[in-house]
C-alpha positions in Angstrom: 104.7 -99.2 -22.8 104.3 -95.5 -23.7 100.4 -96.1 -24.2 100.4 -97.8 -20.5 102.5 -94.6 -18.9 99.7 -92.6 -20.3 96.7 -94.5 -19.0 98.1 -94.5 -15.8 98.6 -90.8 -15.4 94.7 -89.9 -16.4 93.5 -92.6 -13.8 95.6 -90.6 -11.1 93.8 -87.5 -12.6 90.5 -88.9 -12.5 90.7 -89.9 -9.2 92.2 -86.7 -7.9 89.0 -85.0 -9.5 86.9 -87.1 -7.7 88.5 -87.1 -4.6 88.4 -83.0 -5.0 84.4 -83.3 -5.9 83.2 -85.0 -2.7 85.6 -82.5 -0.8 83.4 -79.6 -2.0 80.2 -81.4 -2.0 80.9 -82.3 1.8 81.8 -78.5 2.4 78.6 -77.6 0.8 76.0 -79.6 2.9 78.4 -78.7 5.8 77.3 -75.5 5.0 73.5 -75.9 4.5 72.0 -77.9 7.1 70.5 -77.0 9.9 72.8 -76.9 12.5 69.9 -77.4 15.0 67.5 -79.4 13.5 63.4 -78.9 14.6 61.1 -81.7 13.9 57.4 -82.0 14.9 56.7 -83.5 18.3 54.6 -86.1 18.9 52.2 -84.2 21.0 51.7 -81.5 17.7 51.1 -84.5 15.8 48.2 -85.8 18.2 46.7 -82.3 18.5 46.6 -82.4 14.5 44.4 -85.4 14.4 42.7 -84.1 17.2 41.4 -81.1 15.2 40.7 -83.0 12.3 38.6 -85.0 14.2 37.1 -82.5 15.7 36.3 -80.7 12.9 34.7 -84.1 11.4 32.9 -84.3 14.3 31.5 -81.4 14.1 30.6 -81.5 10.9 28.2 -84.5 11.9 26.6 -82.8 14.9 25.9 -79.8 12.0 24.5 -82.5 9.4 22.7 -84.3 12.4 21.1 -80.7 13.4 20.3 -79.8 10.0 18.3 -82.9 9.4 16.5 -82.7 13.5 15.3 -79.2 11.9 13.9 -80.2 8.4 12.3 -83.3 10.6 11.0 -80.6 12.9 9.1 -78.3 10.4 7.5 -81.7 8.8 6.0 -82.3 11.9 5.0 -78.3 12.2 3.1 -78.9 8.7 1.9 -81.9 9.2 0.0 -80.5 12.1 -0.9 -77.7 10.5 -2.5 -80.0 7.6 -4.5 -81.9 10.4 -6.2 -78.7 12.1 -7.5 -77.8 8.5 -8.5 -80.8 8.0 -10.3 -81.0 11.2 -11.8 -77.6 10.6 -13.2 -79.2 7.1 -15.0 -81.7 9.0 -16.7 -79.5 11.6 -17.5 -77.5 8.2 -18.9 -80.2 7.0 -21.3 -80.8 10.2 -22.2 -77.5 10.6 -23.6 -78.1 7.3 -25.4 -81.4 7.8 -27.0 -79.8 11.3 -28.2 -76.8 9.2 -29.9 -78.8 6.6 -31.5 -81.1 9.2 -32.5 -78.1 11.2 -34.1 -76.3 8.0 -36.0 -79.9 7.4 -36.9 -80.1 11.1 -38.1 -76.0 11.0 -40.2 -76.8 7.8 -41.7 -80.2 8.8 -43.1 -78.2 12.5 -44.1 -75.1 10.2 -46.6 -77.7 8.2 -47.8 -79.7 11.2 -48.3 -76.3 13.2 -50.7 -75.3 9.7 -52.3 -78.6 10.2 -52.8 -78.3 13.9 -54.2 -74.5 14.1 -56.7 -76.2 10.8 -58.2 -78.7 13.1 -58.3 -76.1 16.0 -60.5 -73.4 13.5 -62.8 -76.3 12.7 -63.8 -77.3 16.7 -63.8 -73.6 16.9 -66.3 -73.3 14.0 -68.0 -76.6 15.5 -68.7 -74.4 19.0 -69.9 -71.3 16.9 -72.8 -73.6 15.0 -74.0 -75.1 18.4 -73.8 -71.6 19.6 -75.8 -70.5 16.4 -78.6 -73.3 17.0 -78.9 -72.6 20.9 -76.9 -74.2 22.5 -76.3 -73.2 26.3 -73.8 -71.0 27.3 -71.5 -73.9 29.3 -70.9 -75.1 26.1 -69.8 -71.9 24.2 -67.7 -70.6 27.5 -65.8 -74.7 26.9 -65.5 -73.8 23.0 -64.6 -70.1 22.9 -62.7 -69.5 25.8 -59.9 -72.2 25.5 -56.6 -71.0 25.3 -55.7 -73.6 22.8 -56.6 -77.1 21.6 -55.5 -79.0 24.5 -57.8 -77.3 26.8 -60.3 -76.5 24.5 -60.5 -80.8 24.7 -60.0 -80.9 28.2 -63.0 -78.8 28.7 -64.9 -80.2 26.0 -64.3 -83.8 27.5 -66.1 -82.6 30.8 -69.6 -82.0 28.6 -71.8 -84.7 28.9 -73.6 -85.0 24.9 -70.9 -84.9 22.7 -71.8 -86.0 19.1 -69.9 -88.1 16.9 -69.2 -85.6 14.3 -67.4 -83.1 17.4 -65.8 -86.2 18.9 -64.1 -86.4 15.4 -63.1 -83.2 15.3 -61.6 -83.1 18.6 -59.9 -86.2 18.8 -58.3 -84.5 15.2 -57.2 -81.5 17.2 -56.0 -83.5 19.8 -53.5 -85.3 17.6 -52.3 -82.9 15.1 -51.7 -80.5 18.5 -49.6 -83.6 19.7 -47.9 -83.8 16.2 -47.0 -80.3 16.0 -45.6 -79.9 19.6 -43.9 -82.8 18.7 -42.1 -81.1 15.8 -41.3 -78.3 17.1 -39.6 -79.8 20.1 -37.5 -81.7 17.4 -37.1 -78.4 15.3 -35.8 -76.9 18.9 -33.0 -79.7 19.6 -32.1 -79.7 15.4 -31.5 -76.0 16.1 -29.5 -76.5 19.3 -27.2 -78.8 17.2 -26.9 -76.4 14.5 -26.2 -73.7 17.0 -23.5 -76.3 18.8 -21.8 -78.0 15.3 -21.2 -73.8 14.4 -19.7 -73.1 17.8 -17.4 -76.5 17.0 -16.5 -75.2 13.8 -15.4 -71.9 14.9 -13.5 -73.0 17.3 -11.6 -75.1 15.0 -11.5 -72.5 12.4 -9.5 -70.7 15.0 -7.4 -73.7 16.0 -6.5 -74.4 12.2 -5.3 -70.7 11.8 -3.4 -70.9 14.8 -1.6 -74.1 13.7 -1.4 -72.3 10.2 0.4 -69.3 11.7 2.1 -71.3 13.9 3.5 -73.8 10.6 4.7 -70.1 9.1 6.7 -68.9 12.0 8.3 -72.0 12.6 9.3 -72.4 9.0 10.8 -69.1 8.8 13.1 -69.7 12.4 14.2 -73.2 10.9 14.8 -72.1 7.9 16.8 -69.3 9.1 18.3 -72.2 11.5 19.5 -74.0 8.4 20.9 -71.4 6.3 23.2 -70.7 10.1 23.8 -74.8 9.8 24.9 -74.2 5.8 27.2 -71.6 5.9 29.2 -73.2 9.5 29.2 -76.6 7.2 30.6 -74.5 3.9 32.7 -73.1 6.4 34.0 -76.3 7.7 34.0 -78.5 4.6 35.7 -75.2 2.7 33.2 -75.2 0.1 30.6 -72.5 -1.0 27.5 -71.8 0.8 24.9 -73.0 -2.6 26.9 -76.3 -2.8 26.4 -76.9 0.5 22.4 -76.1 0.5 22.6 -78.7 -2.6 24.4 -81.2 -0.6 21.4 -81.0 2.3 18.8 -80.9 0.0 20.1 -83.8 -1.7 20.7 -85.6 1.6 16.9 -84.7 3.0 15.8 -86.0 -0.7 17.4 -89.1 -0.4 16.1 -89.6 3.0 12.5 -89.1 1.6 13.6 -91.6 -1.5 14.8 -94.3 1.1 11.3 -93.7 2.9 9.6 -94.4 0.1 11.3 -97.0 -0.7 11.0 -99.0 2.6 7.4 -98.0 2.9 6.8 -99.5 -0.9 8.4 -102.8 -0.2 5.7 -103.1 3.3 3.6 -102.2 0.8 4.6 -105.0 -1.5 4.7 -107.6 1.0 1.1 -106.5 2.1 0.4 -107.5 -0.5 2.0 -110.4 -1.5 0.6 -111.9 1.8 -2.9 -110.7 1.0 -2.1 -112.2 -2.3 -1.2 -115.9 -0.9 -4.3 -115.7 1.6 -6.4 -115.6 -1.1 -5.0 -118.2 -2.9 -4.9 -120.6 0.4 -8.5 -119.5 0.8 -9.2 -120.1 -2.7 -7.4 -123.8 -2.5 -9.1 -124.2 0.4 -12.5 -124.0 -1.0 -11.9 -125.9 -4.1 -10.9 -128.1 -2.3 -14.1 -128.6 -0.5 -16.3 -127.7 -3.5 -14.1 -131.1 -5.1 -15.0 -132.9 -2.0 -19.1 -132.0 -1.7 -19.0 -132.7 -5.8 -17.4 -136.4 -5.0 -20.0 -137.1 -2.3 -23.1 -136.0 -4.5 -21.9 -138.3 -7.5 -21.2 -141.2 -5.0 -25.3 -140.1 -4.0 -26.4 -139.9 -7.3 -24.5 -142.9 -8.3 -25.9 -144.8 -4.8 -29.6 -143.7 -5.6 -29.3 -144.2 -8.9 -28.2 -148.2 -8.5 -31.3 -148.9 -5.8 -33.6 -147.2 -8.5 -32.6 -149.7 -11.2 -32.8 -152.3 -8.4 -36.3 -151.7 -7.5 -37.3 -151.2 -11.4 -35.9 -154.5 -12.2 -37.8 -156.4 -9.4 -41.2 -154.3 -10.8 -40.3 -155.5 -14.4 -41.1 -158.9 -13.6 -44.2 -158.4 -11.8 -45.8 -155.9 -14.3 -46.3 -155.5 -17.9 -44.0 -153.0 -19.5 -45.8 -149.5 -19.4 -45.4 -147.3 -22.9 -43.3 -144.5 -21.7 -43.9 -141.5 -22.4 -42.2 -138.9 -24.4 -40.0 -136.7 -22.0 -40.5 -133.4 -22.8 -38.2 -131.1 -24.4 -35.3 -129.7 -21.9 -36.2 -125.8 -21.8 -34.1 -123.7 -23.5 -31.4 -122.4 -21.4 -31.5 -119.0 -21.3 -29.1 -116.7 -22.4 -26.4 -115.6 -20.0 -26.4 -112.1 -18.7 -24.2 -109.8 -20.3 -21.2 -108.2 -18.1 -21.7 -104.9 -17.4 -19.3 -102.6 -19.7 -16.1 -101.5 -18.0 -16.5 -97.7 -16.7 -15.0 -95.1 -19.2 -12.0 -94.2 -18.2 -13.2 -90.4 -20.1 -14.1 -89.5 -16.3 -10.7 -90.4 -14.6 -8.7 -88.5 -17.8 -10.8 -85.4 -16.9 -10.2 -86.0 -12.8 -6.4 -86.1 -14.2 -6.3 -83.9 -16.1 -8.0 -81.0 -13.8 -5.5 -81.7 -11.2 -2.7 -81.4 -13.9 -3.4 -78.0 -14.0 -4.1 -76.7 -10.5 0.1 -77.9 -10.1 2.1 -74.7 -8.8 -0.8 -73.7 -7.4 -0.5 -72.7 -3.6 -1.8 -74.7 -0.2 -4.6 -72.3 1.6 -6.1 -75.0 4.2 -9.7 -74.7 3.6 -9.2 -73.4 0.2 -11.1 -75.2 -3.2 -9.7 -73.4 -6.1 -9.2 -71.9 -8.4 -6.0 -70.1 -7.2 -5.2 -72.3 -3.9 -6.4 -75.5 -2.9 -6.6 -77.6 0.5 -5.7 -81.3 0.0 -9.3 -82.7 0.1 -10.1 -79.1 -1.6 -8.1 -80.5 -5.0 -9.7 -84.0 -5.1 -13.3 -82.8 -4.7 -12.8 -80.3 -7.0 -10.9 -82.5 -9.7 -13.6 -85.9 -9.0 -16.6 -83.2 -9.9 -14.9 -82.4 -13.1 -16.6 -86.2 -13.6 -19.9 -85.5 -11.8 -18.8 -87.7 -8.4 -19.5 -85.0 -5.6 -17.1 -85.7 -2.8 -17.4 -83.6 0.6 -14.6 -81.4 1.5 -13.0 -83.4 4.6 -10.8 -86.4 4.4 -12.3 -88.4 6.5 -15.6 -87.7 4.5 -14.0 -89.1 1.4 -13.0 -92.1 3.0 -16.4 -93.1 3.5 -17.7 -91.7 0.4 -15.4 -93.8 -1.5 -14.7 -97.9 -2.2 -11.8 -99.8 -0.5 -9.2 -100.8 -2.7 -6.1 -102.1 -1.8 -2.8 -99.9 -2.4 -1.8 -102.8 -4.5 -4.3 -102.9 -7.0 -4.4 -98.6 -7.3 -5.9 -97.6 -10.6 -5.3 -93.4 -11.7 -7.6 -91.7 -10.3 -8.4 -93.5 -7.1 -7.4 -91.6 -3.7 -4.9 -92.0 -0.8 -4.7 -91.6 2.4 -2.3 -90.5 5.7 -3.2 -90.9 9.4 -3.9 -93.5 12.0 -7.4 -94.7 10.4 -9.4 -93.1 7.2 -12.0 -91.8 9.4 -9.4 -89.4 10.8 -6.7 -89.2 8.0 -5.1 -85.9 7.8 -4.0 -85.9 4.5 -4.8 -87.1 0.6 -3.5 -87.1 -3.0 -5.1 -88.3 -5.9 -3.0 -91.3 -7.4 -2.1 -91.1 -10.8 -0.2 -93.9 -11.3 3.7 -95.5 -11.3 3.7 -94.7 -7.4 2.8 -91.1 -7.6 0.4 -89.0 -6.4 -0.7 -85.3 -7.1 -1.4 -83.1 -3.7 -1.8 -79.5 -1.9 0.8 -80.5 0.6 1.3 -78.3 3.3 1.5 -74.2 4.5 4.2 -73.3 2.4 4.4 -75.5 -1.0 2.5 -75.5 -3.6 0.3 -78.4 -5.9 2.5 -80.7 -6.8 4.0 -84.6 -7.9 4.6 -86.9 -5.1 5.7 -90.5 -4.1 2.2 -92.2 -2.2 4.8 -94.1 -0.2 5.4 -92.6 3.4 5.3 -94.2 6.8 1.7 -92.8 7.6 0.3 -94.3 4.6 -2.8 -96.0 5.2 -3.0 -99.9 3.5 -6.1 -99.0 1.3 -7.4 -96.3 -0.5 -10.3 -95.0 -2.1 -12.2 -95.4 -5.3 -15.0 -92.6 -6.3 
């Protein structure tokens, strides 16, 4: 019982203790707390998202106007590259008008020489009838003419005109119709020089403005961006160099998704091109199978009414020795294929290019310290003796179609609406890529082939 007396006392303690605990916890929070609590209203709340989404929204109208701007100066080169290019082609005529104007000038100088030959030799002819006593009628028609034409208009009007003058005058007469002849054609070849130099000039001055006009608007957009960089830094709250990386990586993996869906056209070009030909080539086994059936069912026909009609003659005539056939002519032996090209001449093409890269874009420029686009793949296809003109659209022509498909190093690419007019090259040099002079502003450089102006065939040298 003494043990139970005890235990009953500390359980009043304890719980007096505990009882005495949550008093002076109580008093403590009573003491603490807010009397008048504050909590935030739902309207704060709302205008909290609202500036979070309007800071995201910004945000997208920045990367939206970062990427217009990068689109923008694209467009500004690419415009740029076309005037040069279309100042290389009137360069290019200018040329071909001065060489046919040179040819047309020399081919008038030698039938002028030919003409004024003929012209001395009636003259001479007149002085020798003179000489032997001929009448004076005769030597005013012969010495007093102006020129060949008249001198046979006059001569014409004489009455005794021997075959030997006759010769000489109808010789006058046509080399003086030859040589008027060339120089009227020397005069109109000179016109058209005079007229492909005034087109050249005038797109020499276009391609400069477009050039000037590419650098001006590179430096406002460029300044544009870095404005665009540091409000996204500012908004994201990162540094200004991450946020250049993260637009540069964004417009690279635009170009990269570019390629990509311009390689996959590209594939399905050519997968279709691919099943044409084999339909075609179906097709014309096909009928190849069919035209062999009918000429054995022929052969077969003729050859059963031949051993008809020879059986009915065996029993009306004697058997006739037959005579040896002769011996089938050798067959002769097959041509040999050609050897495939070396491919030392592409590895030098390659390799020339390979070293013009860092190199800066001059339009109209062929090396050695700046190239043009067509400028680098004339330059690097003479390093195998093929001498291409220096104009895109003259390398089209100049060169083989070949299907982007079947692109071998070495062969070229083109960008525009047709080859004729393409406004842009790069020499292919395999797994998709391209080297080119790009634009006012970059230098020589590695490129994907694939983008949305790519045209479906290219050229081989």
């Amino acid at each position: 019982m003494p043990g139970t007396f005890v235990a009953r006392r500390a359980l009043r303690a304890g719980s007096a203790l505990s009882l005495v605990g949550l008093l002076t916890l109580a008093t403590t929070l009573s003491a603490t707390a807010d009397p008048n609590p504050v909590y935030p209203s739902k309207a704060q709340v709302d205008r909290a998202k609202a500036a979070v989404t309007g800071t995201a929204g910004q945000i997208s109208t920045l990367d939206a106007q970062y990427a217009s701007a990068s689109a923008q100066l694209s467009q500004v080169q690419d415009s740029a590259a076309a005037a040069a290019e279309e100042f290389n082609g009137a360069r290019v005529a200018l040329e071909q008008r001065a060489a046919e104007s040179a040819a047309a000038q020399k081919r008038a100088a030698a039938a002028q020489k030919i003409a004024d030959s003929a012209s001395l030799e009636v003259r001479r002819y007149a002085a020798n009838v003179y000489q032997q006593g001929g009448s004076f009628g005769e030597l005013e028609a012969y010495l007093d003419s102006k020129g060949p034409q008249e001198l046979i208009d006059k001569a014409s009007a004489l009455e005794a005109v021997g075959d030997a003058r006759t010769r000489s005058l109808q010789r006058a007469d046509a080399t003086s119709i030859v040589a008027s002849t060339m120089r009227r054609q020397a005069a109109e070849a000179q016109a058209a020089q005079a007229k492909a130099a005034q087109a050249a000039e005038a797109a020499r001055n276009a391609a400069q403005a477009r050039a000037d006009e590419a650098q001006a608007a590179a430096a406002r957009i460029q300044q544009q961006q870095a404005t665009l960089v540091t409000q996204l830094a500012s908004l994201r709250k990162t540094s200004v160099d991450l946020e250049r990386q993260r637009q540069d990586g964004l417009a690279a993996a635009a170009v990269a998704r570019a390629a990509a869906a311009e390689a996959a056209k590209q594939a399905q070009l050519a997968q279709e091109r691919a099943r044409t030909a084999r339909d075609a080539a179906a097709k014309r086994a096909a009928q190849q199978a069919a035209a062999r059936a009918e000429a054995e069912a022929a052969r077969q026909r003729a050859a059963a009414i031949a051993a008809e009609k020879a059986a009915k003659a065996a029993k009306n005539n004697r058997p006739q020795p037959s005579r040896p056939k002769p011996p089938a002519p050798k067959p002769a032996d097959p041509t040999p294929a050609p050897p495939p090209p070396s491919s030392g001449g592409v590895s030098a093409v390659i390799a020339y290019a390979q070293a013009q890269l860092g190199k800066p874009y001059q339009w109209g420029a062929t090396g050695p310290d700046s190239f043009d686009c067509s400028g680098l793949t004339m330059r690097a296809w003479q390093q195998a003796g093929v001498n291409l003109s220096h104009y895109t659209g003259a390398q089209w022509s100049e060169t083989s179609r070949v299907a982007i498909s079947d692109l071998r190093p070495g062969d070229l690419v083109f960008y525009g609406s047709s080859g004729e007019t393409s406004h842009h090259m790069g020499l292919y040099v395999g797994d998709g890529q391209m080297i080119e002079a790009p634009h006012t502003g970059a230098n020589v450089r590695y490129a994907s082939i694939y983008r949305s102006d790519l045209l479906p065939y290219g050229g081989r040298p």
